[in-house]
N, C-alpha and C positions, 0 to 999 in steps of 0.2 A: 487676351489669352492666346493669340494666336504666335506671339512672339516667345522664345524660347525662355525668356526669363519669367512670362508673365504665366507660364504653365503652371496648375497647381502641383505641389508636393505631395509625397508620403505625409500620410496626418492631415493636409490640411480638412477643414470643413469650411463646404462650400453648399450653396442656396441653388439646387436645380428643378426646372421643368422636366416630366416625367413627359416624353411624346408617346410612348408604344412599348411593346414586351418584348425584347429578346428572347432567341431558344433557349431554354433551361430555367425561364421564367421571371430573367432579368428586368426591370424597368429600365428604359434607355434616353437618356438624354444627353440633349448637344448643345455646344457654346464657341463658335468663331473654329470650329473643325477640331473640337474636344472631344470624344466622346465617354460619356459618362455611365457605368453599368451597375447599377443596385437592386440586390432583391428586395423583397417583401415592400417593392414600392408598386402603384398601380399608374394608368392612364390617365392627365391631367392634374398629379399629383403633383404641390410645390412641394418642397422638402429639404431639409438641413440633411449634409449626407459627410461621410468620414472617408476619405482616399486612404486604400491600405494596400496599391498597387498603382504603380505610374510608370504609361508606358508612352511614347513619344506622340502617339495620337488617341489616345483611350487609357483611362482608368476605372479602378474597380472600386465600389465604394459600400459603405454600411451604413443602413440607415441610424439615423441620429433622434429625429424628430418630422413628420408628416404637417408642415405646417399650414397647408391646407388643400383639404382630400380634392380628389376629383372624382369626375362622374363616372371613372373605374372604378371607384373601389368601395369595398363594402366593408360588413363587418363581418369577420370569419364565426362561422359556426362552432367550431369550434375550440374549446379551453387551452387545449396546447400547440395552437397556433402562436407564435413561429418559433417556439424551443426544439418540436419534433421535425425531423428533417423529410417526411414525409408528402405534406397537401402543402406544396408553395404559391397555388395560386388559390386559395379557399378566401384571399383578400381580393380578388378581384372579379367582380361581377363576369359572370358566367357568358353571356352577350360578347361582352369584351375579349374573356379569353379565347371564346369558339373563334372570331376573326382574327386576334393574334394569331392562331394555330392557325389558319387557313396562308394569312401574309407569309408567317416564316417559313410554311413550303415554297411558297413562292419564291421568296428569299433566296432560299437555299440554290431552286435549279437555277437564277440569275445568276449567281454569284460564284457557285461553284460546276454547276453546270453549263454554265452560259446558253440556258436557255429560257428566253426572256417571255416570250410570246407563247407559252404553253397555257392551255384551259388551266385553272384550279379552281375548280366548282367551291359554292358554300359547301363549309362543313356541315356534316350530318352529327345532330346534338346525342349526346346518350339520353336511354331514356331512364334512365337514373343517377341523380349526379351522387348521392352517397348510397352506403350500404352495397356496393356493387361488386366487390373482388373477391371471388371465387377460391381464391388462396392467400393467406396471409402467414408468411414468417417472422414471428418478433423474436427480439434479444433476450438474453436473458444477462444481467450484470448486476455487480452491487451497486447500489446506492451510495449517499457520502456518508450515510451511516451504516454502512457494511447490510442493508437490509435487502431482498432480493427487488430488482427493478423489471418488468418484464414487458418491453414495447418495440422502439424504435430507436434508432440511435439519433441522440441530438443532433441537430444541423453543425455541422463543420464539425464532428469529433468523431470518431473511429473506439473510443474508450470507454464512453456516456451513454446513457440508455435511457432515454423520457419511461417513466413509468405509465404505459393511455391506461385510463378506466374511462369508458366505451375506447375504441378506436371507429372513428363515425364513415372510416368505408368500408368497415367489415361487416356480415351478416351477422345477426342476433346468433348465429350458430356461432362464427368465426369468435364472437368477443367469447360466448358461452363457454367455447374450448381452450382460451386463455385465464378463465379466470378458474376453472374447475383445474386446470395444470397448476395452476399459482396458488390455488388452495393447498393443493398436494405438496406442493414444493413446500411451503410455511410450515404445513400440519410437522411432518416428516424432517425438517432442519437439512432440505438439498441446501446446498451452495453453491449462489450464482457462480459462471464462471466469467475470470475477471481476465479478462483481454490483455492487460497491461502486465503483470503479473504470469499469469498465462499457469493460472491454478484455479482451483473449482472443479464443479459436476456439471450442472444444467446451461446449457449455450444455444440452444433455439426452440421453439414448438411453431412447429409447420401446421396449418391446418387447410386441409383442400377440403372443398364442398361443391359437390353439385347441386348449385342453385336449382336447377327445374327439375332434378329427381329425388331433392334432400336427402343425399347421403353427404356423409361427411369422413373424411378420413383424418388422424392424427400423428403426427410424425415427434415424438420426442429426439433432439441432439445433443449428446451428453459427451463429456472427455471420457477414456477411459474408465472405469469403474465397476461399482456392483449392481449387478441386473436386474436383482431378485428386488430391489426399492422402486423402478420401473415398473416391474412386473405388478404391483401393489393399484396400476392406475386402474388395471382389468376390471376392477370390482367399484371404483369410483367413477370414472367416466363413461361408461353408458348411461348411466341413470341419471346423469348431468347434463350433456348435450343432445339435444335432437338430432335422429339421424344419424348416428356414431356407427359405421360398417366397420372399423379397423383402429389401433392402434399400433403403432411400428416405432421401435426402436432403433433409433443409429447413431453411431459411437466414430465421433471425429477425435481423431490424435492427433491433427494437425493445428497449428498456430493461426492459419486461415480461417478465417470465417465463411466457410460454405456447406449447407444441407444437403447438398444431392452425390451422387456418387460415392456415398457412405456403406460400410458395410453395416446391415441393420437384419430384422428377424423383425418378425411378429409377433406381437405380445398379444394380441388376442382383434378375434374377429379376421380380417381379409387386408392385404395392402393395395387394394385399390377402388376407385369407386367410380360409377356411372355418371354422365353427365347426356344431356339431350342442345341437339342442333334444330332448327326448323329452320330449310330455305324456302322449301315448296310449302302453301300453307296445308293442314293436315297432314305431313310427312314425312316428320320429323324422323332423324336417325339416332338413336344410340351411342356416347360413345366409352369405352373402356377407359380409363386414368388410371398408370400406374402412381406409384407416390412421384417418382422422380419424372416423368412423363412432363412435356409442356405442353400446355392449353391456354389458350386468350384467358386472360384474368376475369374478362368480364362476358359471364355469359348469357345474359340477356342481348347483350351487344353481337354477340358472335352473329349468332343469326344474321341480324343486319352488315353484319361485315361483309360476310361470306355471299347474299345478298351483292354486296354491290360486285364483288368478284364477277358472281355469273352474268352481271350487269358488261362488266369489262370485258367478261372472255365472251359473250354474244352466243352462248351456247344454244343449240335448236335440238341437241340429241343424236346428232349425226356426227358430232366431232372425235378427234380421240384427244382426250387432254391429259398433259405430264403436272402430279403433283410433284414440283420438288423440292426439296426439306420440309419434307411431308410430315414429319414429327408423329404423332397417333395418327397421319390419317384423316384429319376431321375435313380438310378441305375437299379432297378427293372423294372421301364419301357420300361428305354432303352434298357434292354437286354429281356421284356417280348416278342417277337417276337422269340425270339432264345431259349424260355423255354417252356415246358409243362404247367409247372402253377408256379405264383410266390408270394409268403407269406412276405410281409412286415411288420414288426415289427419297431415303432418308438415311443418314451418316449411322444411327445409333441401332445396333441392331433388336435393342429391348420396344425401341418403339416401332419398329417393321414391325415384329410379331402382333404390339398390338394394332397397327393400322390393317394386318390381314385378319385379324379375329374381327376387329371394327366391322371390313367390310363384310362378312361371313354373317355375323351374327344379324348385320341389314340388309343382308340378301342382294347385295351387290356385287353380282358374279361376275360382272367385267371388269375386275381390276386387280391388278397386279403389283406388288410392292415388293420392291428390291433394297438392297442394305447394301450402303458403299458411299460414300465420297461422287458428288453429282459427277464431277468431270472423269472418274474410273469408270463409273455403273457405265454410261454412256458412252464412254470411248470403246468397252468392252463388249457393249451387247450394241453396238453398232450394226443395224442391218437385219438385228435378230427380232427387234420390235418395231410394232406400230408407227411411222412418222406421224411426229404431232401436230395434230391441227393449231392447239393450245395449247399453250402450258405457263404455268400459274407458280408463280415464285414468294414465298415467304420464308425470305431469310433473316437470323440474325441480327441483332443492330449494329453489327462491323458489316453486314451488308455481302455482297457475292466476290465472291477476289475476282482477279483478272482473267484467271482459268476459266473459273467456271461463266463469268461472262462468255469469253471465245467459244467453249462447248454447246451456249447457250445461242449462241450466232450460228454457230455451227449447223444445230440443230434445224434453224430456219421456221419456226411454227408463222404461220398466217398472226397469229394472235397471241401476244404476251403480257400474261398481267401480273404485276409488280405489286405484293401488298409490303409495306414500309411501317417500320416502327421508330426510322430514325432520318429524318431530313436529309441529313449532310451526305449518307454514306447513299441515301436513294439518290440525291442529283449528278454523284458520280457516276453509279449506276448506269441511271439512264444517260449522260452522254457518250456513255460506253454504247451503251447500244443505237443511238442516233449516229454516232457516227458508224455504227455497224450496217445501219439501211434500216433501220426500222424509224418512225414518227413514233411520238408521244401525243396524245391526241389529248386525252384530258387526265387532271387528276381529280380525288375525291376523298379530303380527307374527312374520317369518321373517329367523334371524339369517345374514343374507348378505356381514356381515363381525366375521367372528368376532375377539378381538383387540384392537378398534377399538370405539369411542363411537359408530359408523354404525348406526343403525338404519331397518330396512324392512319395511315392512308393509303387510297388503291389506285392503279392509276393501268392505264391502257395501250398499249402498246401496240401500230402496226405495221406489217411489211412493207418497205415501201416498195 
């Protein structure tokens, strides 16, 4: 294979050993400096596999036939494994997947960070590997028989819509607020809207829930239309879902598929709901969600995250630590009990307000939260505030640009802790800031979605 004739083709199918998981939850295997990339295969897996891309030293392939399993792989839980584009690793033993995730950080800061020699502790397992996500947005589309479909979009289509009945990572609240919208939708003759087409009514139901306070909020998104058939859920869905604080209406015109930054109104109850943090134990804080607000999906896990944060930032009480893209606030509150004073920095101005009600309503009077662009706020009130002992970054999965790295050097904290939701864009990251004078001492990643190719991790950063 190594010779340029003997390389396989577009189509062919070829017999491979499965060694390990690529990021994204690929099975990876090699032959004479081939490498071979198929999902829904596992660790120690032989397998018959179909090349539908060939590139000079790697191709991408589809599985054909598992011709005989290995000691990765299991059997998935559940039924609409691997139509729903959802749980791509629910096939492979949980064991397996926690050190995959741990190796392809590793990976990552080699390869793309060239730093080879950095701790990457065991990952930290969740402690629930289903039923965990705090918010679930499904599709809504037609079926091949024009009938409404309301889940996830099939793996590799953009037009397709797996119909779940359960979805097994959402809470018994999360499915209960899908199938009470899906009842309404049938009773009442909504019509999905069809993507392709790009006609219809009903196109998402969002549902957030606070796991540890059982509230739950409901987000219908619909094209254009009439209101008053929305307005019809007031009287059907409380009495359907446990914990139901709000129902909220938002009306996309657009051909895009995205729920948030919709103009919407409330149909009845409140557009936001409560959700609770615990780092310290007995001490939990409070925190406010608006609909469109981001929170860790899984909040059981949060605690633990946030946890290892104050692990990283080495906090005693006497620090002053910068939250920033502080989003609600949750970090900065959470750990404002174990800080001198805390500065939060976040782009969006609807979630400042809520990170300053967050901290108010927890009685964390040392903390201050500004709205602006990290590299503005900071270049701006240069001088005007505290310099930070710490400061604690969770950005994005495109990760910090080049600015706000510089402003972040700039800045100088004794202590920088980096929580990641995205390998590649964190090993950039960090040898942005290695070569800025700071060490990376260790990382720690924490699997906060179990299931799923997402991986997250915290990792520590100090002066040198």
């Amino acid at each position: 294979m190594s010779a340029r004739a003997d390389r396989p083709r577009r189509g062919d199918e070829i017999e491979v050993d499965v060694a390990d998981l690529a990021f994204g939850g690929r099975g990876v295997s090699r032959a004479d400096g081939f490498v071979v990339f198929t999902p829904d295969t596992a660790p120690g897996d032989r397998a018959r596999v179909r090349l539908r891309k060939v590139r000079r030293r790697f191709g991408e392939a589809d599985l054909v036939e598992v011709l005989r399993p290995g000691p990765g792989r299991v059997v998935p839980e559940c039924p609409f494994v691997p139509d729903c584009g959802g749980c791509r690793l629910q096939h492979v033993d949980y064991g397996e997947a926690l050190e995959a995730k741990r190796q392809q950080v590793a990976e990552h800061l080699a390869r793309i960070g060239g730093l080879a020699d950095v701790e990457v502790r065991e990952a930290d397992p969740a402690l629930e590997r289903f039923g965990y996500r705090n918010k679930m947005e499904y599709s809504a589309a037609p079926g091949p028989d024009g009938a409404l479909h309301l889940g996830f979009h099939r793996r590799g289509r953009w037009d397709e819509v797996v119909d779940i009945d359960p979805c097994m990572l959402a809470t018994p609240a999360g499915n209960a607020a899908r199938q009470a919208v899906r009842a309404w939708a049938v009773e009442y003759g909504i019509v999905p809207y069809d993507q392709r087409a790009q006609e219809g009514f009903l196109r998402h139901v969002v549902v957030r829930e606070g796991v540890l306070t059982g509230q739950v909020l409901v987000t219908v998104v619909t094209a254009p239309g009439p209101g008053d058939v929305v307005d019809v859920l007031a009287g059907r869905l409380p009495g359907a879902v446990p914990g139901l604080v709000g129902i909220v209406h938002a009306v996309n015109d657009r051909p895009s598929e995205v729920t948030g930054g919709l103009p919407s109104r409330t149909v009845w109850g409140r557009d936001w709901i409560e959700e609770s943090v615990e780092v310290e134990p007995g001490r939990p804080v409070t925190l406010r969600l608006s609909a469109g607000s981001f929170f860790q999906t899984n909040s059981r896990m949060t605690g633990h995250l946030y946890r290892r944060a104050a692990e990283a930032a080495g906090l005693t009480g006497g620090e002053v630590l910068y939250d920033l893209f502080a989003g609600v606030g949750s970090i900065g509150v959470a750990l404002g009990a174990l800080s001198k004073h805390v500065v939060a920095i976040e782009l969006v101005p609807e979630a400042v307000e809520d990170a300053r009600g967050n901290a108010e309503r927890n009685g964390i009077a040392n903390h201050t939260a500004l709205a602006g662009d990290v590299r503005v706020v900071l270049r701006e009130n240069r001088g005007q505030l505290p310099e930070p002992d710490v400061a604690i970054v969770d950005p994005p999965r495109a990760g910090l640009s080049g600015g706000a790295c510089r402003r972040i050097l700039e800045l100088a904290p004794r202590t920088l802790v980096y929580v990641s939701c995205q390998p590649a864009t964190f090993a950039d990251n960090a040898r942005r800031f290695v070569d800025g004078g700071y060490r990376l001492e260790w990382v720690r990643p924490v699997d906060m979605f179990p299931q799923t190719p997402h991986i997250e991790a915290v990792a520590r950063f100090t002066r040198a």
